[in-house]
N, C-alpha and C positions, 0 to 999 in steps of 0.2 A: 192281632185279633181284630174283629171288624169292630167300625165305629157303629154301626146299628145300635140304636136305643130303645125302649119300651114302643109297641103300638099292637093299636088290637086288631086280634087277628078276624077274619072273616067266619061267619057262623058253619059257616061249609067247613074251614077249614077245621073247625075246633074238635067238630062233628067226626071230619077225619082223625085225628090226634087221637079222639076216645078208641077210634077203632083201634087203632095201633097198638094202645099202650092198654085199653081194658077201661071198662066202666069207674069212672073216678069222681068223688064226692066234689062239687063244685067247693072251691076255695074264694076267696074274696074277691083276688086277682087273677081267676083264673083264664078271663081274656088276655092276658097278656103273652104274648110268643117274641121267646128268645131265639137268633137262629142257632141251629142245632150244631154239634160240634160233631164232624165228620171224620171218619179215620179211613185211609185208605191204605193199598196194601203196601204203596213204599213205607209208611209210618213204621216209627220209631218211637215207641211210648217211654215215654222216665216218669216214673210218681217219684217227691219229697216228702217225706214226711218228717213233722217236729219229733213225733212219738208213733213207738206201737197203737194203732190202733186209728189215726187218722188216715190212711192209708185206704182200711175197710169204711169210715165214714165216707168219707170227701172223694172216692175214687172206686170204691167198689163194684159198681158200674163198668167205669170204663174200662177196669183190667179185666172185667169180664167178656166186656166186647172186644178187646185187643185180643185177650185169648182164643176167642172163637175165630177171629178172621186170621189167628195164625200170624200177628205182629209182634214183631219183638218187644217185651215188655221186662222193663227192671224198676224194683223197689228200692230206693233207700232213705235208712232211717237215722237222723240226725241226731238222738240219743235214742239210748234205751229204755226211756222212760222212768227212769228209777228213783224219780221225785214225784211218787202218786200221791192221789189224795187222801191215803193214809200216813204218808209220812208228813206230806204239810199239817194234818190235823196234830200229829204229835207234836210236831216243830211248832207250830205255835202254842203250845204248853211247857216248852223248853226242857224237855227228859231227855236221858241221855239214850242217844239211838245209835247202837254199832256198826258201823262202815261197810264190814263185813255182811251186816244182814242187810243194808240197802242196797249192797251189790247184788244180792240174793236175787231184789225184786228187779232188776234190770234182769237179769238172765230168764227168769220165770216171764216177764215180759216179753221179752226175746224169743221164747217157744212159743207163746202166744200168738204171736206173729206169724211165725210158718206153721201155725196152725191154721190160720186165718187165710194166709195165704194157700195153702193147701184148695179149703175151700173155693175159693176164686180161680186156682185152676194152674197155681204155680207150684214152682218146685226153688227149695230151700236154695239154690244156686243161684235164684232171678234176683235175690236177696241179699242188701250191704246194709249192715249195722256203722255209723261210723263211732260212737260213742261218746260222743262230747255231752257235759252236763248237763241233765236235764234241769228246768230254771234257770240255768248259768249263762246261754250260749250268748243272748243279748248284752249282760254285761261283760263278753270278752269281747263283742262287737265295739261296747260303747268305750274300754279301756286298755287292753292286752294284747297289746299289738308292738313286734319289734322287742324294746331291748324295757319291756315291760315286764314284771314277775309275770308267769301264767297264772291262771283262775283258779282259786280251791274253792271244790265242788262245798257246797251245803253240807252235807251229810257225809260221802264218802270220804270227804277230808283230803282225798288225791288233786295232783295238780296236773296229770296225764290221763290218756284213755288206759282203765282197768281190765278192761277186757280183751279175752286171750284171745276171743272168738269176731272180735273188731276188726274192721278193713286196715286200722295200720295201730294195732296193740302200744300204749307208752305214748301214741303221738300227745305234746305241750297243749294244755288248755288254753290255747291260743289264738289272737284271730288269722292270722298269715295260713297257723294249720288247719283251719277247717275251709278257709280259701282254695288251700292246695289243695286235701279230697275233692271238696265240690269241681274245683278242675278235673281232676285227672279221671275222675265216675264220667264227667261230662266229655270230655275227650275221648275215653275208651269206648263210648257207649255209641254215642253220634246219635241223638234222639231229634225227631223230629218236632217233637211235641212234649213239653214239659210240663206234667200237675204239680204246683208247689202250694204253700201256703200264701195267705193274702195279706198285705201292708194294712188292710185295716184289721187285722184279727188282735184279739186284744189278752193273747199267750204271748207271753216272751220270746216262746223258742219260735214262735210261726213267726213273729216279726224277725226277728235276725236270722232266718232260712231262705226268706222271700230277700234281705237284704242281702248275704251273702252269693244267693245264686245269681241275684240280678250281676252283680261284681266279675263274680267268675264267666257270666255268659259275655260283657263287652270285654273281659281280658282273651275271648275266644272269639270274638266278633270276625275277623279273619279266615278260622276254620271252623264255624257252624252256627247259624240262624234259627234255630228251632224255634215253633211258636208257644207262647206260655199262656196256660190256663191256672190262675191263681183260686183258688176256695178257699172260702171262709167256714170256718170251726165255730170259732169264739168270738162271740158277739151277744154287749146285752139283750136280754129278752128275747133270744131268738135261736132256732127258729123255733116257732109258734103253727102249735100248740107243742107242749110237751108231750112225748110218748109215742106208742107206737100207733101211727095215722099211715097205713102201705097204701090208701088209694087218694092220699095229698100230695099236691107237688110245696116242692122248697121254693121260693122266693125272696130275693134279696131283701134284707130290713129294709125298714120302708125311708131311711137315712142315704141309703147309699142306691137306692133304687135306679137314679139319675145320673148315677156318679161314676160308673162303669159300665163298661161295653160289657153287657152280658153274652154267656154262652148257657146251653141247657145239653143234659144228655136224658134222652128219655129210655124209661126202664122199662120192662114188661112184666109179668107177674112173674115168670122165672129166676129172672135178674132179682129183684125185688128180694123174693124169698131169701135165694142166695146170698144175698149182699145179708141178709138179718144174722143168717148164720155164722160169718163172715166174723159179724161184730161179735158176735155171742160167745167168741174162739178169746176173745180178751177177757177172760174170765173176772182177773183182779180191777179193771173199770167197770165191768156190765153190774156188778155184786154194786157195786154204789154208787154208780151211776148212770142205772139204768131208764130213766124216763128220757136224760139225756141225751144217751149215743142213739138210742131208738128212732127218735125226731128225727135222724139223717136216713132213716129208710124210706124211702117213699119214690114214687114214681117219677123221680126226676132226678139230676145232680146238676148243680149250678156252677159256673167257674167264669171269673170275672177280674179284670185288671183297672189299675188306674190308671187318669193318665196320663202322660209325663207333659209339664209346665215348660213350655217354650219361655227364654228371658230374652230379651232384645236391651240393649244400653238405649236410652231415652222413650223407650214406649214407655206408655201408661201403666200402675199397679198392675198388679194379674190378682183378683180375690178370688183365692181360695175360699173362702168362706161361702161364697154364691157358685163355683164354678169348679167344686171339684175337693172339696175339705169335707173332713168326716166331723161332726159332731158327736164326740167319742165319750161323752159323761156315763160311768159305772153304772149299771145300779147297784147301790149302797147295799144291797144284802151282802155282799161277800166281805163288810167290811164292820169292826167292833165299834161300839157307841164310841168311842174314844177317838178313832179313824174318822167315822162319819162328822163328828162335831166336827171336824177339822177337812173338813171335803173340800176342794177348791180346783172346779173344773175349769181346765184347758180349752183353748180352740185356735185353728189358724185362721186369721184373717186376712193377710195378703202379704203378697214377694214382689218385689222392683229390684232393677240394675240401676244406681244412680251414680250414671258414671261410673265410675271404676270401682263401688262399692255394693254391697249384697244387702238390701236390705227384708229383714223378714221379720214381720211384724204377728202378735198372737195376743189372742182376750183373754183373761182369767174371770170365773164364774163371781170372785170375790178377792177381796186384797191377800195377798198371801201375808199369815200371820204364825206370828210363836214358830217352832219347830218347823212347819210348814215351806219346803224349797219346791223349788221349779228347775229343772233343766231344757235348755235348747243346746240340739245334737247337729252340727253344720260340716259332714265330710266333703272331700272334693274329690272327684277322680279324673284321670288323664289316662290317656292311652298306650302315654311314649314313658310311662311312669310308673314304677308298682306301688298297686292301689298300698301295703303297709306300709310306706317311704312316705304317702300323700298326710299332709295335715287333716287332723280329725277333732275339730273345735269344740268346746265342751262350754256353753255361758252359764256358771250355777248363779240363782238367785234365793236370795232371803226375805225377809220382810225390810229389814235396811242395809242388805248386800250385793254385790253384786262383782263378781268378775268373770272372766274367760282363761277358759285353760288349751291347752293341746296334749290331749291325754295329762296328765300329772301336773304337766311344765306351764306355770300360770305367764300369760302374755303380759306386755305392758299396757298400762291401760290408755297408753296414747295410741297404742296400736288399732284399735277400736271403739265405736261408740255407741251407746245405751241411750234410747228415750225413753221413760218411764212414767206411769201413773199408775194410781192404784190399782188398777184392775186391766191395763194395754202396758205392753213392752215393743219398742222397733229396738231389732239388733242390727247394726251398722257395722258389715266386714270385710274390709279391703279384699278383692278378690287374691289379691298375691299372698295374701296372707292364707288365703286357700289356698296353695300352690298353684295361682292361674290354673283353674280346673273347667274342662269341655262338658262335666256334670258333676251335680251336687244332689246327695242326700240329704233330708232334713228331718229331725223328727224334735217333739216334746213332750215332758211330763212334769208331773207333778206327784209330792212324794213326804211322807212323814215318816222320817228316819230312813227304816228299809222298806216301809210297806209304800208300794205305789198309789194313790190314790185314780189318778187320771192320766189319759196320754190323747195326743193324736196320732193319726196314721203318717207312718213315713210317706214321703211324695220324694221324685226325683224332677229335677230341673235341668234343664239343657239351659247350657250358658252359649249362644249362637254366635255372640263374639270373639266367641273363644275357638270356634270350633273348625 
C-alpha cells in the first residue's frame, strides 16, 4: 500500500470529488484526500471478516464495485458470530444459557449474511463460514497452539467447529487450525487484493484475523503477493457522529490519523443506499445496534495499514509512541464502576535490538494494583520454520510479580530480564529465546480477572539481522 499520508487537496479538485460522489455535507476534515483504492480487471478481491456483518460495514462498497467490473470476489467469515450482544449482556449476569441455543444464533447469523450478501450482488457460493469462536479466537492466538488443550468456546461449551455448514465441520479450536483454513482459502482463491480487519481495532476477533492472515500470507510469500487493505470497525468514539450521516465521509480517528497510509473508496448514492440495505439484512445487530452499524454508511470506506518497525542491532530506540503506536485507552463506558475504579491504561513506547537482545519497552496510565495484571505477547516468526513450532512469549505482570511464559511452560528467569517502575516496564529477550526469528509480533494489555481493561495494537518488527 502506498506510503502517502494526509494533504489537502486543491479546491478544484474537491470541487471534482463533489461531482462524482453527489452533494456532501462538509465534514471537519473534509480537505483531506486519501488516494483512492483502484481495482482493475486482473483483481482478485478476498474480504475477512471477524463476524457476520462486518463484511457489509467495512467492504460493502467495494464488493459492490468488484461486482460490477465482473472481479472475482470471495467472503470469508472467521466465526459465526454467535457471541452477540445479547448473549455477552446475559453472560455478564451469569444465567445459565444452553449451547444449543447459542448455536441457534450463529446459524440465524449465518442467513444473515447471505442475505446481505445477496444484496451486494453475491451468491451463497462466494461465501466460507470458517467457524471458530466468536470472542475466543484471540485467546487461541495468544495460548492453543501445538500439544495445547483446544479452546472451550464461552457459551457453546465445544472445543471444535459445530457447524455442519463450516468450511472444515469438527476442525480443533486451535491456532495451527485456523492457520491452515486461512492458508488453504488463501491458496485456492489467489486474491489480489485482500480486506481484512485492522491491528488497531479494539474486538478480539478482528485482532487475531489481521494476526492470523498476516502469518499465513509470509508462509505463502512464495506463491502470492496480494496487497492488503486493513479497516477499522472498533474504535473508541468513533466514527463520529453516531447514526445514519449517507452524505459524510468516514475518517480515521484523529489517533491514528498519521499513523497509517490511508486508502479511500468513494461511493455514490446508489452504492450508499445499497450498502444501508446490506447492513439492515443482519437483523439480530441492526435491532440493537443500530446507530452503530449505521455510521459505516456513508460516502466513503477507509482502509489503512501499519507500518512494519525496521530493527537494526546497534541503531537507536525506534518510539513507537511518537512514530507509529496507537494510544489505545477505552472509553470507560463499556466498563462497571468496579472495572473502571481499577482502569490502568497501556501504551508502547519504544523497541531496540541491544545486541543480541529484544528490548521493548511500555507506559502504564498508573501503577498496576490488587487484582490488576498486564500482559506483553512477543511471537517470532521464520520462514524455514512453522510458525506453531515458533516460541510464543507470554511476560504476565502483577502488582509485585512478574514472570514469562512460553504458552503454559514458565522460562527461567535467568533466561530473561525485566526493568521496572511503577508506571514503565523494559522487557529484555534474548533473541534465541525467540527462535532467532526474521519477524516478531508484539502486542499488550491490561486486564482484571477476565475482563480486559486496555490494549495496544499489535505492530510487527523486521529483525534485519536476522534476515
Amino acid at each position: 500500500m502506498s506510503d502517502q499520508r494526509s494533504r489537502r487537496a486543491p479546491v478544484w479538485l474537491c470541487l471534482g470529488l463533489c461531482c462524482l460522489v453527489g452533494c456532501r455535507r462538509v465534514t471537519p476534515r473534509s480537505d483531506l484526500l486519501w488516494p483512492e483504492v483502484a481495482l482493475t480487471p486482473q483483481d482478485r478481491v478476498l474480504v475477512l471478516a471477524p463476524h457476520p456483518d462486518d463484511e457489509s460495514l467495512a467492504c460493502g462498497g467495494i464488493i459492490q464495485q468488484a461486482v460490477a467490473q465482473e472481479i472475482p470476489v470471495h467472503v470469508v467469515f472467521l466465526t459465526y458470530g454467535d457471541n452477540n450482544q445479547w448473549s455477552f449482556a446475559v453472560y455478564r449476569k451469569r444465567p445459565e444459557l444452553g449451547s444449543k441455543a447459542v448455536e441457534g444464533m450463529g446459524l440465524v447469523r449465518h442467513d444473515e449474511a447471505i442475505a446481505a450478501a445477496g444484496v451486494l450482488g453475491l451468491q451463497a457460493d462466494q461465501l466460507t463460514f470458517l467457524g471458530y469462536p466468536d470472542f475466543g479466537t484471540l485467546n487461541i492466538w495468544y495460548a492453543h497452539w501445538n500439544d495445547r488443550p483446544a479452546f472451550r468456546s464461552m457459551f457453546t461449551r465445544v472445543t471444535e467447529v459445530p457447524y455442519a455448514n463450516a468450511f472444515r465441520p469438527g476442525a480443533p479450536y486451535k491456532g495451527e487450525e485456523i492457520l491452515a483454513d486461512l492458508t488453504t482459502v488463501l491458496r485456492d482463491f489467489k486474491p489480489t487484493k485482500v480486506f481484512l480487519s485492522h491491528p488497531a481495532d479494539h474486538n478480539p476477533d478482528h485482532q487475531s484475523l489481521y494476526l492470523f492472515t498476516r502469518v499465513a500470507m509470509w508462509d505463502l510469500g512464495s506463491e502470492l503477493e496480494p496487497e492488503l487493505y486493513p479497516y477499522l470497525v472498533h474504535y473508541p468514539d468513533w466514527p463520529t457522529p453516531k447514526g445514519y450521516h449517507p452524505n459524510d465521509v468516514i475518517e480515521p480517528p484523529s489517533e491514528l490519523v498519521d499513523q497509517a497510509s490511508w486508502q479511500t473508496l468513494l461511493l455514490d448514492r446508489q452504492a450508499v443506499a445499497r450498502k444501508l440495505t446490506a447492513v439492515q439484512q443482519h437483523r439480530t445487530q441492526y435491532e440493537v445496534s443500530r446507530k452503530f452499524l449505521t455510521a459505516f454508511v456513508r460516502t466513503d470506506e477507509l482502509f489503512g495499514d501499519l507500518p512494519v518497525v525496521p530493527l537494526q542491532a546497534g541503531a537507536p530506540d525506534v518510539s513507537l509512541a511518537a512514530g507509529g503506536a496507537i494510544s489505545s485507552t477505552r472509553t470507560l463506558d463499556s466498563l462497571n464502576e468496579t472495572e473502571q475504579a481499577a482502569f490502568v491504561g497501556v501504551e508502547w513506547r519504544t523497541v531496540k535490538l541491544d545486541g543480541s537482545d529484544l528490548v521493548v519497552s511500555l507506559d502504564f496510565s498508573r501503577p498496576l494494583a490488587h487484582d490488576v495484571r498486564a500482559s506483553v505477547y512477543v511471537f517470532g516468526y521464520r520462514s524455514d520454520r512453522p510458525f506453531p513450532e515458533m516460541p510464543k512469549l507470554h511476560a504476565r505482570l502483577g502488582e509485585g510479580s512478574y514472570a514469562v511464559f512460553d504458552q503454559d511452560r514458565e522460562l527461567p528467569a535467568d533466561a530473561w530480564q525485566i526493568d521496572r517502575s511503577a508506571k514503565q516496564i523494559s522487557l529484555h529477550l534474548p533473541l534465541a529465546l525467540l527462535g532467532d526469528p526474521q519477524r516478531l509480533l508484539i502486542g499488550a494489555r491490561t486486564y482484571l480477572g477476565d475482563v480486559p481493561l486496555d490494549w495496544v495494537s499489535w505492530r510487527i518488527l523486521e529483525v534485519s539481522a536476522c534476515l
